[in-house]
Structure formats: C-alpha cells, structure tokens
SELUM-31504 format. One line per 3 residues: number of its first residue (from 0); for each residue x, y, z of C-alpha. Coordinates in pm, 1 decimal, always signed. Each point is the difference from the previous one (the first is absolute). Example, Ala and Ser with C-alpha at 12.3 -4.5 7.8 and 13.67 -1.06 7.14 Angstrom:
0> +1230.0:-450.0:+780.0 | +137.0:+344.0:-66.0
end
This chain:
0> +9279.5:+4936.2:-10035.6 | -310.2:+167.4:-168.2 | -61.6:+242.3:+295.7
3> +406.1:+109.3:+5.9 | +9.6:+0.7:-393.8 | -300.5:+282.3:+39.5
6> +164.7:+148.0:+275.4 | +266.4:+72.9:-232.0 | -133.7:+67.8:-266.1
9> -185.9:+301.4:+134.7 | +285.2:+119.0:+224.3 | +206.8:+10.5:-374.0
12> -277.4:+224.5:-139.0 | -36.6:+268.1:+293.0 | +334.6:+5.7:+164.9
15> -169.7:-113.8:+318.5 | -276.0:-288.2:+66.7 | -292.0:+11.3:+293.3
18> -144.3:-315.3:+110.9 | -277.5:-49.1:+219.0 | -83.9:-284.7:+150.2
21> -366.2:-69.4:+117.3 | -223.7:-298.3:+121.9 | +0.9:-292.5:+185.7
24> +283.6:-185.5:+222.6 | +292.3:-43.1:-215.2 | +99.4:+375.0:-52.4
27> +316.8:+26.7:+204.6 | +138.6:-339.7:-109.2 | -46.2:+125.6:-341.7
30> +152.6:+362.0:+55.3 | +325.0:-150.7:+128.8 | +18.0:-294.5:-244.3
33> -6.9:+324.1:-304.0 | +231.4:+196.3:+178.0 | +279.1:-321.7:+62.5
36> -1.0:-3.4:-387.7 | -58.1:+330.6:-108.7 | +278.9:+141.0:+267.2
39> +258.7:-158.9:-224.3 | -27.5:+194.2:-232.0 | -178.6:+304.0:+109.9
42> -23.1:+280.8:+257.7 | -359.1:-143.4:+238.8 | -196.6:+192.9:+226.1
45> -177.9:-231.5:+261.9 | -289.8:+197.6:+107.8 | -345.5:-24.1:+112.1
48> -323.2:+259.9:+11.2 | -158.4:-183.6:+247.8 | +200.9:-184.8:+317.5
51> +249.3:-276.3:-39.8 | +220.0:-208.5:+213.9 | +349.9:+165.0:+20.7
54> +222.6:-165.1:-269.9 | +305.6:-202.9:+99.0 | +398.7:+24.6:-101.4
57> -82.8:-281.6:-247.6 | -333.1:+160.7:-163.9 | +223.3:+392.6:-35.1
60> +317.8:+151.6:+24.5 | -126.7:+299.1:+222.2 | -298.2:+120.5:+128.0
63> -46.6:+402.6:-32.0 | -306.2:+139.4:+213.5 | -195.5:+322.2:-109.3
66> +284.2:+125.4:-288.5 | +256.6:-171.9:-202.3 | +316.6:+215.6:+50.4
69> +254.7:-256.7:-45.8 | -177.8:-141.5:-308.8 | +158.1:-134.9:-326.6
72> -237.4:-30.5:-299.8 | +316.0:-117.6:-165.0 | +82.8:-313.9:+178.7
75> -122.2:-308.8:-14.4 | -169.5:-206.2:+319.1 | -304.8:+65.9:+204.7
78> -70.6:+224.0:+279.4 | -348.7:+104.1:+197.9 | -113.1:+299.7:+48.2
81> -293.9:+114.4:+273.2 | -144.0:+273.7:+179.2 | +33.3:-145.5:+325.8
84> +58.8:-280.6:+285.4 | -389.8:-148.6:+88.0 | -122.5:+173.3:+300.3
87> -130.5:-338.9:+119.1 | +244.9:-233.2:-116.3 | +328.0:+76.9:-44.2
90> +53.8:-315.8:-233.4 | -192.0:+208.8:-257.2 | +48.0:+322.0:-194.7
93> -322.0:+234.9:-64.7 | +28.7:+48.4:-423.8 | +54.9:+378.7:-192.2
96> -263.2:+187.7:-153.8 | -117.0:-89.1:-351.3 | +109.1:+343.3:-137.4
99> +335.9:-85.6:+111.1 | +81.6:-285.3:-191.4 | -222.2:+247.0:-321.4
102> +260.8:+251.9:+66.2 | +252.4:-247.7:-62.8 | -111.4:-80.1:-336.8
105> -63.6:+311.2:-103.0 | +345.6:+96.8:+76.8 | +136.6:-320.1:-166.0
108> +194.1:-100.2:+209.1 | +236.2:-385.7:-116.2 | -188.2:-198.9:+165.1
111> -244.8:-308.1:+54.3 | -262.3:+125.2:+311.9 | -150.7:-332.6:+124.2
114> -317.1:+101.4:+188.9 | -242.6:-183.7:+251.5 | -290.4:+152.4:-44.6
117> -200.8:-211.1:+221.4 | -61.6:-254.3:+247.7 | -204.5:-324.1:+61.4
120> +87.7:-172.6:+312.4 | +219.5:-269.5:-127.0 | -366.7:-73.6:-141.1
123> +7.4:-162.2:-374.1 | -277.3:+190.6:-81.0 | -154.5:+361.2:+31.3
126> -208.6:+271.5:-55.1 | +17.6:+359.5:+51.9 | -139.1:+233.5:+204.9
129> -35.6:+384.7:-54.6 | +378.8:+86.3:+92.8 | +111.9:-287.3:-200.7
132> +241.5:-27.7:-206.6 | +256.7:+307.0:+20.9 | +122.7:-31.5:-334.7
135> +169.9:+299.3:-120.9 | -105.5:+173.2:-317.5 | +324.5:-18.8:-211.3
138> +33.4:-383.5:+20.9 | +144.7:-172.2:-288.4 | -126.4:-336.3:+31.8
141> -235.7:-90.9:+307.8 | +36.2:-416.5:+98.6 | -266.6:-159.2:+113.7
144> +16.9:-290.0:+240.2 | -218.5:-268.4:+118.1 | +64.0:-315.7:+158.8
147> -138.3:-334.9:-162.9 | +75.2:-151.3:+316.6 | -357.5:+186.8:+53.7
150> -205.8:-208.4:-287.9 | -218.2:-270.1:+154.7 | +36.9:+99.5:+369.2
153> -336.9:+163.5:+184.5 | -87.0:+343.1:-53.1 | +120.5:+92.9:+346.0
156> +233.0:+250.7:+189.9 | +257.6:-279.2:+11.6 | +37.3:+16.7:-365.9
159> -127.4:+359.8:-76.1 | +115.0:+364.4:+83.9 | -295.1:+254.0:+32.6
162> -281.6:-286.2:-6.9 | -304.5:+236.9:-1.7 | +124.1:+145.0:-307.9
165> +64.7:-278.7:-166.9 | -282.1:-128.0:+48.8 | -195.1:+295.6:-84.0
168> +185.2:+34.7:-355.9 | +5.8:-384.0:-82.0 | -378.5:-95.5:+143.3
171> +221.1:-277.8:+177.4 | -159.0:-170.9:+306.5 | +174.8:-48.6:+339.9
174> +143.5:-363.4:-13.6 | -33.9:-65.7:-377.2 | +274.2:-109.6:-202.7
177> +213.3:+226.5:-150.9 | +21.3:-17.2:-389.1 | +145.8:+207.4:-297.7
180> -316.7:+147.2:-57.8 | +38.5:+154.4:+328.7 | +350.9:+162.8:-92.5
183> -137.7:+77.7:-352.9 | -288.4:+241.1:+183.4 | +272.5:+129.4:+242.3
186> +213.8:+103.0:-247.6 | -286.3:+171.1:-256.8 | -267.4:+126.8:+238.5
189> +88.2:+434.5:-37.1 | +66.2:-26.7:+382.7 | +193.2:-313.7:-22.6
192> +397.1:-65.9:-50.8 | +6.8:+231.1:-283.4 | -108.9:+325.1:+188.4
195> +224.7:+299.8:+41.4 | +260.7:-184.8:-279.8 | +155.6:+312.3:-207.4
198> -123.7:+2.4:-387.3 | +367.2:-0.5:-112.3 | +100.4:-316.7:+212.0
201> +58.8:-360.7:-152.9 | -207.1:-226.3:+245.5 | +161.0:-323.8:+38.2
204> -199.4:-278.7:+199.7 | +206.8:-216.1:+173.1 | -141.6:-363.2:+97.6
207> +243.7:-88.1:+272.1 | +28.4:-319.4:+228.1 | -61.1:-250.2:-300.3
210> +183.6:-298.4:+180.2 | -295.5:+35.1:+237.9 | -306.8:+9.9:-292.6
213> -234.0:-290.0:+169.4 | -271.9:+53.0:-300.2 | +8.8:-27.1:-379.4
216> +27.3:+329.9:-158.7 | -28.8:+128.6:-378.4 | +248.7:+262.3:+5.6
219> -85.9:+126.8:-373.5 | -374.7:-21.0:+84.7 | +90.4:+200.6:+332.4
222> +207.8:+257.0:-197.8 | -240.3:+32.4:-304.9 | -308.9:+71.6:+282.4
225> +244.8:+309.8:+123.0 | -55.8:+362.0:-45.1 | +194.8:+108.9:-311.3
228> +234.0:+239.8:+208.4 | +169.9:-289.9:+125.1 | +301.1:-35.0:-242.7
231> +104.5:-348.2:+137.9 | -45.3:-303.5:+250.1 | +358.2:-114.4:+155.7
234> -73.9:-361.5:+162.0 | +282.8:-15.3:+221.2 | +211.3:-154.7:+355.7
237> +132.6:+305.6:+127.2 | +149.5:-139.4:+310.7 | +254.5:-163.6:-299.2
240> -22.7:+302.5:-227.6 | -196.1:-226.5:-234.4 | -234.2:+71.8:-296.8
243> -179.7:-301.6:-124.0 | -211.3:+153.6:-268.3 | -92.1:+320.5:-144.8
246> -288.5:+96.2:-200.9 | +18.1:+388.0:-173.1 | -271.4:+168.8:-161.0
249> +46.1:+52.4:-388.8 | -126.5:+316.3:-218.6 | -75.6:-14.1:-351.6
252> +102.7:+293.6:-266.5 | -292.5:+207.3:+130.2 | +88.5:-42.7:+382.7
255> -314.8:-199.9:+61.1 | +53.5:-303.9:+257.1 | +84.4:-347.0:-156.4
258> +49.9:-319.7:+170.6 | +262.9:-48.6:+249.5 | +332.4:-173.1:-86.1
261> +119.3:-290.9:+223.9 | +381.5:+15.9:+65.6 | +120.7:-311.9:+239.9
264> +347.4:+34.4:+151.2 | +162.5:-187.2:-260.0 | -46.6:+287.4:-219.5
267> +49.5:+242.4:+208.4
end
C-alpha cells in the first residue's frame, strides 16, 4: 500500500513516524486498517488528540492511560495510549495533548504514533471549526480523509459535519448537490482542510468509500485542481485495506510542480 510504503519510509528516516489523521468519516477505519499491517512489523502507538471510542483486544495489545510505563518501543504489535476514560461515555477514551505525542518525536522514540486528530460524526464530509483539527506540530505525514460516499448526495447535515462552515468556505447552498468542486474549495480555502497542517508534514488526501462513488469523477483533473502541498491522492476501500489508484505529485530538477503521475494497483 502507498499510504504504509510512506509510512515507512519516513519512520526509516527519523527513527520514529507521526501520523495524523484528519477529515471526514472514515478516520478510525483507516487508523486500525494501518496499524493491522504496520504492527507486524513495527512497534504502533494507537492514539488520538481529540476523543475516540476505546479500542478493542482485536484493534491493540494493551491500552495504557495517562503514561506508558510498561512500554516496549522494541516490539512489534499495536497498543493505545490515552489520557483518560470519557467522562460521559465510558465506551470512549478522551485523547493526550498534542505536545505529548511532539515530545515523543523529539525524543525519538521506535515507533509509528497513529493519531486521530479529529472527528466528523460518522459524517463523509466536513469542515472545521476554530478548535479543529488538533494536529500536533511534529507530524510526519498528516492523512486526509473524505468519504466519496458524500459526492452527489444534498448538501445537508446528513451528509456533512460542521454544515455552516462548509457552506461558508465552499459558497454551497443547503440542498444542492454535492460535487468535487465542493471538496476542491474545502480543501484550498486558507480556513479549509488544510489549516493548522505543520510546514514539515507530507499531506496525503485520502478518497475513501470508492465502492460507494454514485457520480463520474476525473480523479487526475481533481488532483491537478489541488493545492500543491498535497503530495498525493490515495483512491481507496478502507473497510478492505484497499487502494485502487494513486496519483503523486512530480517535481522537476528545479523543484517546481509538474504533472501528477498515475500509478493503478497493478503497479503498485
């Protein structure tokens, strides 16, 4: 897989890898299909900086609240670390401070820190508002999910997390269909998807839900209409652990932007 190859690749060149995960619905299904197949052969830290649902004996080994005493950066499997139980549900766990999960890079510690750094609702589809998204500032690579099971449904709360702001950054009206132009404004408004992303990070968008595309869509057309600070587009079925297609932004000699390159999963 692209997204575990770069994963990798960056955790090979720092001793330790950060991932944060930010977006629409799609997020947590995506966290734990990384960690199944990066825990095989690496230490993974299951975290979030926001609130998740507590992770089951399947998803990690153990699950360490507020410290990691018994922790070993040497062995290989998964295990979740939080600050707390949810005072309000007990079925969820309240995430750690960004500048925990810094500290940990900074100290280097072996090991691959998957983060969710956000929430939608189970929506497909969001936007952010001003305490959004908790991304902290020593992430490697920073994932960005959205849910084409979205494309061509109304421009509604059913479909969208944080409608007001949505609408506000895309000009969308209530009840209109949703289209790629809508998730190309998201993404490059200065207060849309992009905001709060470290300079340093590798932004990664992640189409998700692809079995449940009900439109046509130009993927290269959609990619080449995309900020320049997104490195790649990963058209995937993360339910199966599934990338379709990728599309990665080429530089020439000089650095300058050149077209993006197409990879199916045959070449992969």
């Amino acid at each position: 897989m692209f997204l575990v190859e770069r994963i990798k690749a960056k955790f090979n060149e720092n001793d330790t890898c950060l991932v944060s995960i930010i977006g629409g619905g799609g997020k947590t299904t995506t966290l734990y299909g990384l960690s199944k197949i990066l825990s095989r052969d690496y230490s993974v830290l299951v975290t979030s900086t926001t609130a998740m649902f507590r992770p089951g004996p399947d998803q990690v080994n153990e699950i360490y609240l507020n410290e990691l005493p018994g922790f070993n950066p040497d062995a290989n499997g998964a295990v979740g670390f939080f600050s707390r139980v949810h005072e309000e549900n007990d079925k969820k766990v309240k995430g750690v401070e960004p500048s925990v999960l810094d500290a940990f890079v900074v100290e280097k510690r072996r090991m691959i820190i998957l983060n969710e750094a956000d929430g939608a609702k189970h929506r497909p589809i969001k936007a952010h508002s001003d305490h959004e998204p908790v991304i902290p500032e020593k992430s490697d690579i920073v994932v960005i999910v959205l849910g084409l099971d979205g494309l061509g449904k109304p421009v509604s709360k059913e479909w969208i997390h944080r409608l007001g702001e949505f609408c506000g950054i895309t000009g969308a009206r209530s009840n209109e269909k949703i289209d790629s132009d809508h998730l190309i404004r998201l993404i490059s408004h200065p207060e849309g998807l992009g905001r709060d992303i470290p300079d340093q990070a590798e932004v990664i968008l992640l189409l998700n839900k692809i079995s449940l595309l009900e439109i046509d869509m130009d993927f290269k057309r959609f990619f080449e209409a995309l900020p320049s600070w997104i490195s790649a587009i990963v058209v995937a079925e993360m339910e199966e652990s599934k990338e379709m297609m990728v599309i990665r932004r080429e530089y020439d000699s000089s650095g300058d932007t050149c077209s993006g390159t197409l990879i199916t999963n045959e070449e992969k």
